[in-house]
PDB file of the backbone (N, CA, C, O) and the ligand in Angstrom, with CONECT records:
HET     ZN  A 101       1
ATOM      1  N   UNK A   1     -75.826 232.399 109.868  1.00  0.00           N
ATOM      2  CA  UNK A   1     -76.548 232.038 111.082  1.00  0.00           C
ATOM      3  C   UNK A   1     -75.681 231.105 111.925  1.00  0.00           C
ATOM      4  O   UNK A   1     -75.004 230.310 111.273  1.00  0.00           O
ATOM      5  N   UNK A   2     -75.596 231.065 113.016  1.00  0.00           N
ATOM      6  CA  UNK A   2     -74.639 230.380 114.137  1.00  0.00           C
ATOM      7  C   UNK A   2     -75.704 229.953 115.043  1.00  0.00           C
ATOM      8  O   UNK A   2     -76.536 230.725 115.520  1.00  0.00           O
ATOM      9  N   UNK A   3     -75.643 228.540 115.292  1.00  0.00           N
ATOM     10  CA  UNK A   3     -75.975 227.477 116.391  1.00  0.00           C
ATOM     11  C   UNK A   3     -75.318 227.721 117.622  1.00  0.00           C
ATOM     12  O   UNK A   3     -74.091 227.818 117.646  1.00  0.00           O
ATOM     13  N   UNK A   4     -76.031 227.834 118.687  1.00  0.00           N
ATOM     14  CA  UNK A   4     -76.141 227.598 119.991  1.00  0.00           C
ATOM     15  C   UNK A   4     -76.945 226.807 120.555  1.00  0.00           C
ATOM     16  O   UNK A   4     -77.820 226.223 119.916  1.00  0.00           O
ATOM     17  N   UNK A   5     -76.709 226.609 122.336  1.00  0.00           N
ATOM     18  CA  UNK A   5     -77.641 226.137 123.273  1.00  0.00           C
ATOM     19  C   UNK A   5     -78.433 227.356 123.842  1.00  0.00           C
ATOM     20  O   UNK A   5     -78.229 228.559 123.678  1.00  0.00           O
ATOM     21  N   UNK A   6     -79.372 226.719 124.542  1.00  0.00           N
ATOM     22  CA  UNK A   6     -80.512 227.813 124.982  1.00  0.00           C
ATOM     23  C   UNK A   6     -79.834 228.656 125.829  1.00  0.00           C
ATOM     24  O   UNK A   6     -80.626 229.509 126.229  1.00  0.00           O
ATOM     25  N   UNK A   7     -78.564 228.837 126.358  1.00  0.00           N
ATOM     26  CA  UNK A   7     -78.275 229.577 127.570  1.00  0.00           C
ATOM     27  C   UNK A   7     -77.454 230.759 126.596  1.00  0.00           C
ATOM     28  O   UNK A   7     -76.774 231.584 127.207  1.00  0.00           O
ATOM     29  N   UNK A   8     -77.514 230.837 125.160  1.00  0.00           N
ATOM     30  CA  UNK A   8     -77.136 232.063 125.048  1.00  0.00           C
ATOM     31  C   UNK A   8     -78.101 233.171 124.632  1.00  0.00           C
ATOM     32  O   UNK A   8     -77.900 234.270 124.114  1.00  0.00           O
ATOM     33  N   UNK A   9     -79.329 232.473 125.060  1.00  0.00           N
ATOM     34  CA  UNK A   9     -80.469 233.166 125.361  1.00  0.00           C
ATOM     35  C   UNK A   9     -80.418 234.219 126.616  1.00  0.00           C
ATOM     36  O   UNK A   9     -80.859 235.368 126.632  1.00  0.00           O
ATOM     37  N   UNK A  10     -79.783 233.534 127.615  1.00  0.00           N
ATOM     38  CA  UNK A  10     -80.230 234.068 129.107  1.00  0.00           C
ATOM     39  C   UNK A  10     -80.271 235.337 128.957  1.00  0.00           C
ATOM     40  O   UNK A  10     -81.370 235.817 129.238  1.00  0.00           O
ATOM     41  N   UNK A  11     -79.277 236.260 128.529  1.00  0.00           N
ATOM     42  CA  UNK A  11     -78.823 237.471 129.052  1.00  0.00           C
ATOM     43  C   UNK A  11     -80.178 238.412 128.082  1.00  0.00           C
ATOM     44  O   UNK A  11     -80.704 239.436 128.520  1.00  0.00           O
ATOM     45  N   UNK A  12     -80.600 237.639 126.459  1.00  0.00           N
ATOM     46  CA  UNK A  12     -81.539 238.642 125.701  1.00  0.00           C
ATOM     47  C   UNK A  12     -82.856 238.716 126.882  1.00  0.00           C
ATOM     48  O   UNK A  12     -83.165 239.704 127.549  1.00  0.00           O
ATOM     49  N   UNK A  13     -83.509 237.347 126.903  1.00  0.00           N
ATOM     50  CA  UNK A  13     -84.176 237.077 127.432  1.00  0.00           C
ATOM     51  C   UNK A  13     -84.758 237.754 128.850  1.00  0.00           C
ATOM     52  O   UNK A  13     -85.927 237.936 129.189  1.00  0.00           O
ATOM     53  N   UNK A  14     -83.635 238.031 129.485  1.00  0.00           N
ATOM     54  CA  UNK A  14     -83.096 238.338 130.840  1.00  0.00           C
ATOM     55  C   UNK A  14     -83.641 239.847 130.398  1.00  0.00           C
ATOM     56  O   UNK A  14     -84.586 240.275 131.061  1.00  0.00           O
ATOM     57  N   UNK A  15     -83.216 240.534 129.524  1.00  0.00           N
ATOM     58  CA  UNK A  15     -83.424 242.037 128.382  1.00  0.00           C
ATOM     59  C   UNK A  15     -84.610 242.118 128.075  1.00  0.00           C
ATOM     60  O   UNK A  15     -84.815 243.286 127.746  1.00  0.00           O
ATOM     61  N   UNK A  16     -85.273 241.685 128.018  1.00  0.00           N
ATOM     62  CA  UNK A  16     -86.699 242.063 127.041  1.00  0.00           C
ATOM     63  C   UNK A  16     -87.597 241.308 128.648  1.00  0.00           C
ATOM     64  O   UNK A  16     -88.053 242.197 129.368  1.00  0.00           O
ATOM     65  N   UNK A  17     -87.807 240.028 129.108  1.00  0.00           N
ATOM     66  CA  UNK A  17     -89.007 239.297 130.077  1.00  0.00           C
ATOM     67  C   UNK A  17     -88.454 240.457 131.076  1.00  0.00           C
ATOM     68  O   UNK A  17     -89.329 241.314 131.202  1.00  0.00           O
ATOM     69  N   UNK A  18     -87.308 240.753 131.813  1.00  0.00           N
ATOM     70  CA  UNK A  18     -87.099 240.818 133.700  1.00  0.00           C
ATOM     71  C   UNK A  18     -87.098 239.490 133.961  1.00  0.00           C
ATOM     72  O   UNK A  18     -87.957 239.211 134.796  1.00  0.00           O
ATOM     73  N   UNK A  19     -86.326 238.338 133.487  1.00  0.00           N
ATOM     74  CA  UNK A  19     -86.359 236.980 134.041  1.00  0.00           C
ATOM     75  C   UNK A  19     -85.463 236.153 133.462  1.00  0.00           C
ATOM     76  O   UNK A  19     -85.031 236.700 132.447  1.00  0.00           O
ATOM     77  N   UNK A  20     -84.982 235.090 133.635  1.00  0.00           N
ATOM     78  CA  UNK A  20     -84.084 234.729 132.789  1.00  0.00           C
ATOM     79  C   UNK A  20     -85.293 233.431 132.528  1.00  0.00           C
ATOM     80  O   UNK A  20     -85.710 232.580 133.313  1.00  0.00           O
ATOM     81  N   UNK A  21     -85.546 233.633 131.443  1.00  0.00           N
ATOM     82  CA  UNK A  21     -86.835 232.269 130.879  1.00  0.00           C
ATOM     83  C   UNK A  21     -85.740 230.932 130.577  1.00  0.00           C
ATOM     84  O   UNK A  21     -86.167 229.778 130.622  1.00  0.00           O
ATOM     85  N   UNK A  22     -84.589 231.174 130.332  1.00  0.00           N
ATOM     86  CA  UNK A  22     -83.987 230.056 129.896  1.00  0.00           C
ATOM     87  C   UNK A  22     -83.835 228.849 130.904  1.00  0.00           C
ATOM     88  O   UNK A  22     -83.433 227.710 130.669  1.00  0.00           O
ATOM     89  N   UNK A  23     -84.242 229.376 132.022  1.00  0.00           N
ATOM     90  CA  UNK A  23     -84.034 228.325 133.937  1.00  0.00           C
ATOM     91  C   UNK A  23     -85.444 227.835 133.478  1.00  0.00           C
ATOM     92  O   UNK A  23     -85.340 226.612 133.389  1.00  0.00           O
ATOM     93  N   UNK A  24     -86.593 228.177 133.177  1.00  0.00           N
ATOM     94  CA  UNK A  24     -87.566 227.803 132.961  1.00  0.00           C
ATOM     95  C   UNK A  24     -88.353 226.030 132.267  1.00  0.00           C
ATOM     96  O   UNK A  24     -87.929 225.667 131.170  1.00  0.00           O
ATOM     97  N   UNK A  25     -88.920 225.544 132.649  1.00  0.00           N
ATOM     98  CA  UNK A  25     -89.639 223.951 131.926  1.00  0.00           C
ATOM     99  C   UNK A  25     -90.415 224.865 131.045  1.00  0.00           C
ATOM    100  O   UNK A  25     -91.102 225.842 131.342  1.00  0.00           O
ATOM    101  N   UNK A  26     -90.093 224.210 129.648  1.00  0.00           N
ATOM    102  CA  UNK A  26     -90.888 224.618 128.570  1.00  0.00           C
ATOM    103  C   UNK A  26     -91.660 223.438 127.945  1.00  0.00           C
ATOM    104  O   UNK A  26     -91.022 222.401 128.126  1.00  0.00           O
ATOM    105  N   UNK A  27     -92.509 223.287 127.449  1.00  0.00           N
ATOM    106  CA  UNK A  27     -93.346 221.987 126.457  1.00  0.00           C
ATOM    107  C   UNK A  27     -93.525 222.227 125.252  1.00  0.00           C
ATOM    108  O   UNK A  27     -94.280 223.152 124.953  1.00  0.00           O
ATOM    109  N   UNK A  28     -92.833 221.407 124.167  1.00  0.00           N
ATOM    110  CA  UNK A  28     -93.379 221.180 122.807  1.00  0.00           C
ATOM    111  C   UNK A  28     -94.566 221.227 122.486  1.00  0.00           C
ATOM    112  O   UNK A  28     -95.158 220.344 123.106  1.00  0.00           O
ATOM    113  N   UNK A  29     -95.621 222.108 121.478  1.00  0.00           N
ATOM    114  CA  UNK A  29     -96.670 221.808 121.080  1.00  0.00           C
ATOM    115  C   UNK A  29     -96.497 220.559 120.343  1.00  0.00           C
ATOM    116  O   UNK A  29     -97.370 219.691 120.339  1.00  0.00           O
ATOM    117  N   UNK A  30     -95.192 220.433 119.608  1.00  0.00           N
ATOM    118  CA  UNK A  30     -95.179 219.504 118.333  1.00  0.00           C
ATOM    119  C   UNK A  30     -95.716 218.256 118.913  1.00  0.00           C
ATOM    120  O   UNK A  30     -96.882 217.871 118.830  1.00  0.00           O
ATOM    121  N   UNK A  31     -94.755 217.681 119.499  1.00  0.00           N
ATOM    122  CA  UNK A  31     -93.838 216.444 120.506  1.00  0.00           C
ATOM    123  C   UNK A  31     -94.347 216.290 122.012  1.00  0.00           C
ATOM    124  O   UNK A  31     -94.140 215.316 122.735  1.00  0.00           O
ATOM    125  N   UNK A  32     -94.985 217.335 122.305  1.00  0.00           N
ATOM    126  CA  UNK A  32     -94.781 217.269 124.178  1.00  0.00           C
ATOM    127  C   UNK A  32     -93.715 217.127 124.771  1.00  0.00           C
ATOM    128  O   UNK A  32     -93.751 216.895 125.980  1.00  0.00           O
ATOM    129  N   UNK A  33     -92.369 217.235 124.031  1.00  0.00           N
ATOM    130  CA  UNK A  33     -90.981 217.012 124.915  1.00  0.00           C
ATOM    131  C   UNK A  33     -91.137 218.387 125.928  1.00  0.00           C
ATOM    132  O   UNK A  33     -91.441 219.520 125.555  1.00  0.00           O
ATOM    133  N   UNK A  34     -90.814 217.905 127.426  1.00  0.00           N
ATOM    134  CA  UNK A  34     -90.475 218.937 128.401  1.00  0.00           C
ATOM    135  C   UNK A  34     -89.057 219.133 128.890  1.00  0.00           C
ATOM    136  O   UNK A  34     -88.363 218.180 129.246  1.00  0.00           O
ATOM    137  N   UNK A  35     -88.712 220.169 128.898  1.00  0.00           N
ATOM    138  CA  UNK A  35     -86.985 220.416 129.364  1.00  0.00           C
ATOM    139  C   UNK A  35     -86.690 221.859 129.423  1.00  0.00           C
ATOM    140  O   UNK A  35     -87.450 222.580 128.777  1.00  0.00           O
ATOM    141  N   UNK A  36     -85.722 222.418 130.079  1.00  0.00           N
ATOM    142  CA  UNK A  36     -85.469 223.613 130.331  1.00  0.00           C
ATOM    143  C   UNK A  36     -85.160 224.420 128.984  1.00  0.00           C
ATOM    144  O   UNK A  36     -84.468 223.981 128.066  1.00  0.00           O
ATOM    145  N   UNK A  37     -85.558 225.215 129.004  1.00  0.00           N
ATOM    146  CA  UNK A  37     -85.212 226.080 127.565  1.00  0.00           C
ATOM    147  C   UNK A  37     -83.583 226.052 127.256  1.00  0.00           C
ATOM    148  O   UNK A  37     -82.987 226.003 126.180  1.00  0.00           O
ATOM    149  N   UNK A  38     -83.201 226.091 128.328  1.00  0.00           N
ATOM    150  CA  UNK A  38     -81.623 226.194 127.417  1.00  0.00           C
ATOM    151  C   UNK A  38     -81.444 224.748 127.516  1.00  0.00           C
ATOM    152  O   UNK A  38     -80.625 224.312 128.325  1.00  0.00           O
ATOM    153  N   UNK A  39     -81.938 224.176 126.979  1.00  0.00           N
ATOM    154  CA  UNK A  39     -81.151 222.936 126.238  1.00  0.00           C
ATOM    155  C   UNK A  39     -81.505 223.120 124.757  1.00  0.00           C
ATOM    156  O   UNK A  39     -80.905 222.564 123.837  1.00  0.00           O
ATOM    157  N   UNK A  40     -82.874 224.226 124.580  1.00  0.00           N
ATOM    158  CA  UNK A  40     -83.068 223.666 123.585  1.00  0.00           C
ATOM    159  C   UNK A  40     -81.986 224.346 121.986  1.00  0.00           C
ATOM    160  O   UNK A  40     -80.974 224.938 122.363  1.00  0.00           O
ATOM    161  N   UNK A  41     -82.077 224.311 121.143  1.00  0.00           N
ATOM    162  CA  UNK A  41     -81.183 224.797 119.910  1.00  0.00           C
ATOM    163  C   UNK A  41     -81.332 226.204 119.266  1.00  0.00           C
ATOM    164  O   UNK A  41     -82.239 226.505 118.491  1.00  0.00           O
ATOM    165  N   UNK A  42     -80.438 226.943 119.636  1.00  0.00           N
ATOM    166  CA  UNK A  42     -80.802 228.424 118.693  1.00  0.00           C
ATOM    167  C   UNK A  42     -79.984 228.920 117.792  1.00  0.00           C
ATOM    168  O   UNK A  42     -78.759 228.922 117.913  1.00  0.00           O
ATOM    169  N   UNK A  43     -80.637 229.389 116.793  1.00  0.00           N
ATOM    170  CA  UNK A  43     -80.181 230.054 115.665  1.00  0.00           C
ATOM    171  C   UNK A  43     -80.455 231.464 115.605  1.00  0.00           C
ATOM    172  O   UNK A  43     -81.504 232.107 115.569  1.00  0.00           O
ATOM    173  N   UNK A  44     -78.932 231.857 115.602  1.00  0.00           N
ATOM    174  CA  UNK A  44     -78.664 233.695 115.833  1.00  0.00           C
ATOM    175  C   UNK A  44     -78.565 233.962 114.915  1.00  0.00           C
ATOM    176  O   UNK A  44     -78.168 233.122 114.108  1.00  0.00           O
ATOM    177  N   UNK A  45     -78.836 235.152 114.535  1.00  0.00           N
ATOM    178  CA  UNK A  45     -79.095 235.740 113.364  1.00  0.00           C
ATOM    179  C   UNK A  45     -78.646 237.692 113.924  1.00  0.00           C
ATOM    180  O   UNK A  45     -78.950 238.171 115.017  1.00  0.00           O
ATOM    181  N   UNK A  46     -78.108 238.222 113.118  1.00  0.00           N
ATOM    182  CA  UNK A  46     -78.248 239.503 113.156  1.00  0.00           C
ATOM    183  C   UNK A  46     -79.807 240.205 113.576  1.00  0.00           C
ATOM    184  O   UNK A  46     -79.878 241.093 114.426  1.00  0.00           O
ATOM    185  N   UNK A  47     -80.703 239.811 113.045  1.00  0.00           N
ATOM    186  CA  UNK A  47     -82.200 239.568 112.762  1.00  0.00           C
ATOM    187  C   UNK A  47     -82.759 239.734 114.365  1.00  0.00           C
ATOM    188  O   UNK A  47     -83.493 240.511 114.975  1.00  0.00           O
ATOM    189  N   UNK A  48     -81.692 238.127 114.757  1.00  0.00           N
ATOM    190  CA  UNK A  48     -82.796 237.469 115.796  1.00  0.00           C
ATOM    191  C   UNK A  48     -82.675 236.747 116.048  1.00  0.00           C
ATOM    192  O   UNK A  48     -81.690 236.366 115.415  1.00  0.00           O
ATOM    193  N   UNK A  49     -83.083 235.751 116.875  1.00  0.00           N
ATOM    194  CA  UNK A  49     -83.333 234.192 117.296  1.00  0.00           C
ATOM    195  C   UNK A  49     -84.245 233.604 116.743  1.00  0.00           C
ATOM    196  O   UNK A  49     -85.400 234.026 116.678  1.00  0.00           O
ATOM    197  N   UNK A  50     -83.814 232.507 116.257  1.00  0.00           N
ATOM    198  CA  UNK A  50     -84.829 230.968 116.189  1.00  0.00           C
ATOM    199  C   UNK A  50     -84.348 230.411 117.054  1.00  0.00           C
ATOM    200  O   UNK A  50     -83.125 230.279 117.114  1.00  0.00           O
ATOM    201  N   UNK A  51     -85.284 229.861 118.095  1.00  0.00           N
ATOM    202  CA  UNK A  51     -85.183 228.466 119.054  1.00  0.00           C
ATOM    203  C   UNK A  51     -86.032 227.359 118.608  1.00  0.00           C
ATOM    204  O   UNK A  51     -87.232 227.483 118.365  1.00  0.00           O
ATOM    205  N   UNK A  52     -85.384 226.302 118.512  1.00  0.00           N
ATOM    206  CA  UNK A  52     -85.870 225.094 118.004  1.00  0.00           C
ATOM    207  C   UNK A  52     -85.696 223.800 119.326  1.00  0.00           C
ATOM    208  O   UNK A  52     -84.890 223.705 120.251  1.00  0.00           O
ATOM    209  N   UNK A  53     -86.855 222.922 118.891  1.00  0.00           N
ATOM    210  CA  UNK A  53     -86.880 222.058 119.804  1.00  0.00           C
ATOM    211  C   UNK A  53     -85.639 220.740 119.282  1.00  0.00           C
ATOM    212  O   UNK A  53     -85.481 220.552 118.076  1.00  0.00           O
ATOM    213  N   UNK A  54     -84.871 219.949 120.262  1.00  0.00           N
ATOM    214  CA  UNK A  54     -84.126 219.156 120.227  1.00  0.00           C
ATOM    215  C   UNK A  54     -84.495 217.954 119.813  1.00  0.00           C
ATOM    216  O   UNK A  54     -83.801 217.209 119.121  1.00  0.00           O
ATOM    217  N   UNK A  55     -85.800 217.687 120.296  1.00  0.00           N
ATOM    218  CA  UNK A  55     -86.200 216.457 119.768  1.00  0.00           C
ATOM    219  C   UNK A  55     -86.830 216.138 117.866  1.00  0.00           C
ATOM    220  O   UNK A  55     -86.509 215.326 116.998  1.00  0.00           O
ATOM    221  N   UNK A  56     -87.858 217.306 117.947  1.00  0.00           N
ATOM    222  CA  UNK A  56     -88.982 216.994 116.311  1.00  0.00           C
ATOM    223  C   UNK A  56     -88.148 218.850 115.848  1.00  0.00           C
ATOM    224  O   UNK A  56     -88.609 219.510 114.917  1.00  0.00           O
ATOM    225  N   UNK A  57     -87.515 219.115 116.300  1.00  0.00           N
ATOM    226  CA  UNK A  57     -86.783 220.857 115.376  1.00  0.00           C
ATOM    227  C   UNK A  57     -88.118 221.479 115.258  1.00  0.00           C
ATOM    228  O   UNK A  57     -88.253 222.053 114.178  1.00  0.00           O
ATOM    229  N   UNK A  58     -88.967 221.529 115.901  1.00  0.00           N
ATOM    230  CA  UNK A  58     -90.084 222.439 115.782  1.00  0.00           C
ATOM    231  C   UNK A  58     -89.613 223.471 116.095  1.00  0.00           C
ATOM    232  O   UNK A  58     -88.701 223.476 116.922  1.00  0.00           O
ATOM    233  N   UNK A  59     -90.166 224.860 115.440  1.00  0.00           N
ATOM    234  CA  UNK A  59     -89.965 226.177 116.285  1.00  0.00           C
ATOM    235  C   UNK A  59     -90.288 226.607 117.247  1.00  0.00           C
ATOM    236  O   UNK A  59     -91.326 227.160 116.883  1.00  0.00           O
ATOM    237  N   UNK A  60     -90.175 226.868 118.624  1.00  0.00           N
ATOM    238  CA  UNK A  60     -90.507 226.972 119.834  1.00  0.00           C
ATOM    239  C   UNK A  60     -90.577 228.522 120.340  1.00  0.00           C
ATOM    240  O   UNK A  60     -91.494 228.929 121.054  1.00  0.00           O
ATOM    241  N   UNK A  61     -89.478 229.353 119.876  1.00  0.00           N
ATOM    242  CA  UNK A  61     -89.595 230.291 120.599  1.00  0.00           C
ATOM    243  C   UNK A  61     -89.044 231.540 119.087  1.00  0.00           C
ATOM    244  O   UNK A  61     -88.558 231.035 118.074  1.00  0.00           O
ATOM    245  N   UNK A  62     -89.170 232.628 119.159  1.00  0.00           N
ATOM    246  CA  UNK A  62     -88.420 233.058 117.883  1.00  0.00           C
ATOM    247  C   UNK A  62     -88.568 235.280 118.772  1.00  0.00           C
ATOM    248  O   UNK A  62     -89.467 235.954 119.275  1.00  0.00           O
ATOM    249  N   UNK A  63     -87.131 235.476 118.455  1.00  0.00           N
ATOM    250  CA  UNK A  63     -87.311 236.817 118.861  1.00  0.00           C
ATOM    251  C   UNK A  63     -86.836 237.193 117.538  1.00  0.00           C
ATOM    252  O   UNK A  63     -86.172 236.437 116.829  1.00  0.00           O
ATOM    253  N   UNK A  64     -87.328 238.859 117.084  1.00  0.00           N
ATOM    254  CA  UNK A  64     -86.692 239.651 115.890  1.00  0.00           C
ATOM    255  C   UNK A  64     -86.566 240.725 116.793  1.00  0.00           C
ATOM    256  O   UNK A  64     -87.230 241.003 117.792  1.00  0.00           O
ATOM    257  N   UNK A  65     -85.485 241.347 116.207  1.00  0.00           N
ATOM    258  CA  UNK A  65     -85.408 242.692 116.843  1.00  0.00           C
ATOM    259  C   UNK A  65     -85.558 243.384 115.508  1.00  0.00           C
ATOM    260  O   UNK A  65     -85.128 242.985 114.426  1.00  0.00           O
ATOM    261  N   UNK A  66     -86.475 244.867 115.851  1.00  0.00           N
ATOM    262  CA  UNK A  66     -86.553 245.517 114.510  1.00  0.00           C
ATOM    263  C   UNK A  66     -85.821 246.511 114.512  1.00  0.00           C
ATOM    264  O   UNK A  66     -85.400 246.896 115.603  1.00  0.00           O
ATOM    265  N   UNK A  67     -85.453 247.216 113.315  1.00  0.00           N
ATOM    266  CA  UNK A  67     -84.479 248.547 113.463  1.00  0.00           C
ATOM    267  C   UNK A  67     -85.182 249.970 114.242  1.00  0.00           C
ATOM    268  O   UNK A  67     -84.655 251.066 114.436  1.00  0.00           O
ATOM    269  N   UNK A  68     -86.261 249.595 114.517  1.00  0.00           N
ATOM    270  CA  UNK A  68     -86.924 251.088 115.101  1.00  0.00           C
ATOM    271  C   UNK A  68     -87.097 251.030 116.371  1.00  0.00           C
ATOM    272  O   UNK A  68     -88.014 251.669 116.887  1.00  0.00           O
ATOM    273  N   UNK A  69     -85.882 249.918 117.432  1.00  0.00           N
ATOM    274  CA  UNK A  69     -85.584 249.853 118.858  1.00  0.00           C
ATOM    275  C   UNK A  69     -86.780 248.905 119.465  1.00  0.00           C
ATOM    276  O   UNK A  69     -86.680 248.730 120.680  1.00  0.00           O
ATOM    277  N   UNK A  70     -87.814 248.310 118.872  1.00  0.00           N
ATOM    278  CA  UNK A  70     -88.460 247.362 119.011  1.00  0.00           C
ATOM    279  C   UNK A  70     -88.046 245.685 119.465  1.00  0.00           C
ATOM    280  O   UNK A  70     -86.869 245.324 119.454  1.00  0.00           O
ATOM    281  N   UNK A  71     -88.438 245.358 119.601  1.00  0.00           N
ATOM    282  CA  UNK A  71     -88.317 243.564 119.666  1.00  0.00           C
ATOM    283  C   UNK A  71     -89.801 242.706 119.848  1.00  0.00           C
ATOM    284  O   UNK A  71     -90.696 242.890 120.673  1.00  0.00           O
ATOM    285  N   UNK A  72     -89.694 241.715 118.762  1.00  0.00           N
ATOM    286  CA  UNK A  72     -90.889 241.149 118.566  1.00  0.00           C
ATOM    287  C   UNK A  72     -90.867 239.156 119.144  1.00  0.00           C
ATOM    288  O   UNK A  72     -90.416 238.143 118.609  1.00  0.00           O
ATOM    289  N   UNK A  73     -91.478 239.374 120.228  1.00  0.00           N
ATOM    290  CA  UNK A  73     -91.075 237.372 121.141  1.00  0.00           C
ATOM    291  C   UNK A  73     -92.282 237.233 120.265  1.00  0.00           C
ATOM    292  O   UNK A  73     -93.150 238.069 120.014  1.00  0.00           O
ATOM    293  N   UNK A  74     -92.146 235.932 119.834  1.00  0.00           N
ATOM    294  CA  UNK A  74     -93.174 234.829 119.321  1.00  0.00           C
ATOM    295  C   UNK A  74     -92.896 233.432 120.215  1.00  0.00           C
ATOM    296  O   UNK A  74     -91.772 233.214 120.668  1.00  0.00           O
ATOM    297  N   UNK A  75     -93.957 232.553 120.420  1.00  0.00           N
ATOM    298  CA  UNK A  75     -93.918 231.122 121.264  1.00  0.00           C
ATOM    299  C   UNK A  75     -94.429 230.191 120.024  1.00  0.00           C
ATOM    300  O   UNK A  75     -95.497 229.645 120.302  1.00  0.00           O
ATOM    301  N   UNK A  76     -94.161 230.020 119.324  1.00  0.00           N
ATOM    302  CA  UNK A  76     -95.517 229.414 117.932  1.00  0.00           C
ATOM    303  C   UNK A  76     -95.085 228.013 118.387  1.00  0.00           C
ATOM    304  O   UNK A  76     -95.781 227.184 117.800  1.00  0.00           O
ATOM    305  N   UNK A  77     -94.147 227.406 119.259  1.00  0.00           N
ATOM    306  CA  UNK A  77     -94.519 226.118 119.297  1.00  0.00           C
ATOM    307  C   UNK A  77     -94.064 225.705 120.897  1.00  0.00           C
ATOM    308  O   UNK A  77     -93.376 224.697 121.060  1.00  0.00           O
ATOM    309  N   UNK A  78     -94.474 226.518 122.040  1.00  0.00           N
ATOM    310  CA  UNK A  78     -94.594 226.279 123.560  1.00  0.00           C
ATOM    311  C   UNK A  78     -95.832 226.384 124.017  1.00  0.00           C
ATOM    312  O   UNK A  78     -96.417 227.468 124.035  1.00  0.00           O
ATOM    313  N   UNK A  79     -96.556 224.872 124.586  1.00  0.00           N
ATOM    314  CA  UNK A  79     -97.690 224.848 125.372  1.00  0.00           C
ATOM    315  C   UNK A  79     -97.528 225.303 125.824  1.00  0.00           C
ATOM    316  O   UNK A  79     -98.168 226.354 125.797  1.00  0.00           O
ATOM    317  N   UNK A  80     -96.526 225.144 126.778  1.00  0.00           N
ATOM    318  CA  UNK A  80     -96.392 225.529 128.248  1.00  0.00           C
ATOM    319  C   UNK A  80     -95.101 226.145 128.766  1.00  0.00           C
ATOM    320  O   UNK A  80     -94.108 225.458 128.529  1.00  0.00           O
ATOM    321  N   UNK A  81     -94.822 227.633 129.620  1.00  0.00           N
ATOM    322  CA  UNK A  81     -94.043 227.742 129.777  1.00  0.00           C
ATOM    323  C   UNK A  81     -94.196 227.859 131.631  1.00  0.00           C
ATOM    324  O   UNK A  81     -95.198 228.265 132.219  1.00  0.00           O
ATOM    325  N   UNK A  82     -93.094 227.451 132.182  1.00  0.00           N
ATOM    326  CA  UNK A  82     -93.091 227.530 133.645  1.00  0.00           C
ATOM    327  C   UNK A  82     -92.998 228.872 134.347  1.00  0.00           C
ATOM    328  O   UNK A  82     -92.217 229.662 133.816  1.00  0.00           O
ATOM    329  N   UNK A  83     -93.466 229.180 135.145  1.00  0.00           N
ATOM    330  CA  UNK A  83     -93.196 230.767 135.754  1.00  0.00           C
ATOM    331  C   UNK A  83     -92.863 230.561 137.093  1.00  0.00           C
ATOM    332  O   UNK A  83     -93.339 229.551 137.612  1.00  0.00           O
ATOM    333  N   UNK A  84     -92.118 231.323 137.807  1.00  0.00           N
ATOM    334  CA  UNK A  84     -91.977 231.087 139.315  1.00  0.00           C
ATOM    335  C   UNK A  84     -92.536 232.046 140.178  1.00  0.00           C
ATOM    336  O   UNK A  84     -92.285 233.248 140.101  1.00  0.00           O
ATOM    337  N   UNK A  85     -93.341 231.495 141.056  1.00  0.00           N
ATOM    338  CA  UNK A  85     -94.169 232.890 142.065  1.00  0.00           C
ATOM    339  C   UNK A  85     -92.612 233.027 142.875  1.00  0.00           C
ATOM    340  O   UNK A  85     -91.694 232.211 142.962  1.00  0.00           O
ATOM    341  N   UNK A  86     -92.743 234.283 143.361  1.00  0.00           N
ATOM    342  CA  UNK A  86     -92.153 234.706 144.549  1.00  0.00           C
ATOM    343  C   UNK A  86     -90.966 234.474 144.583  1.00  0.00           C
ATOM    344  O   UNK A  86     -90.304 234.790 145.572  1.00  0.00           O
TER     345      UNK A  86
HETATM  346 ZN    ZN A 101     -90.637 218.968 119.847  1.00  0.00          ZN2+
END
C-alpha cells in the first residue's frame, strides 16, 4: 500500500463523480476538522483507496474497484461534503 495526498485522487474521482471532489470542503464525522479533500491522506491499494483524515486518521472516504468493471465510493466518515452550483 503507498501513501499519498488527496490530489492523487483528482483524476479517479474526476472518473467515477464528473467532478473533481478533491477542490471540494469536506468535514470529519470523527473530529469536525474541515479542509479540502486533497489534503487529506490516501492509501492506494491495487484494490482501491482509503482516504483518511489528517487530524484523528478516521476513514473518510474509501473507493474499491471490483473485477467485474464496477466501483464501489463509500463516505463512512464525511458529514459534509461541499458541491458547487453552476
Ligand atoms: Zn478527523
Amino acid at each position: 500500500m503507498t501513501t499519498f495526498d488527496g490530489n492523487a485522487l483528482a483524476g479517479r474521482l474526476d472518473d467515477l463523480l464528473g467532478w473533481d471532489a478533491t477542490a471540494s470542503e469536506v468535514r470529519c464525522t470523527h473530529c469536525g476538522l474541515r479542509g479540502l479533500l486533497a489534503t487529506a491522506a490516501v492509501y492506494a491499494s491495487a484494490m482501491g483507496a482509503v482516504v483518511r483524515c489528517r487530524s484523528c486518521d478516521a476513514v473518510l472516504l474509501t473507493v474499491v474497484d471490483a473485477p467485474d468493471g464496477r466501483s464501489w465510493l463509500g463516505m463512512p466518515g464525511l458529514s459534509a461534503v461541499e458541491l458547487r452550483r453552476g
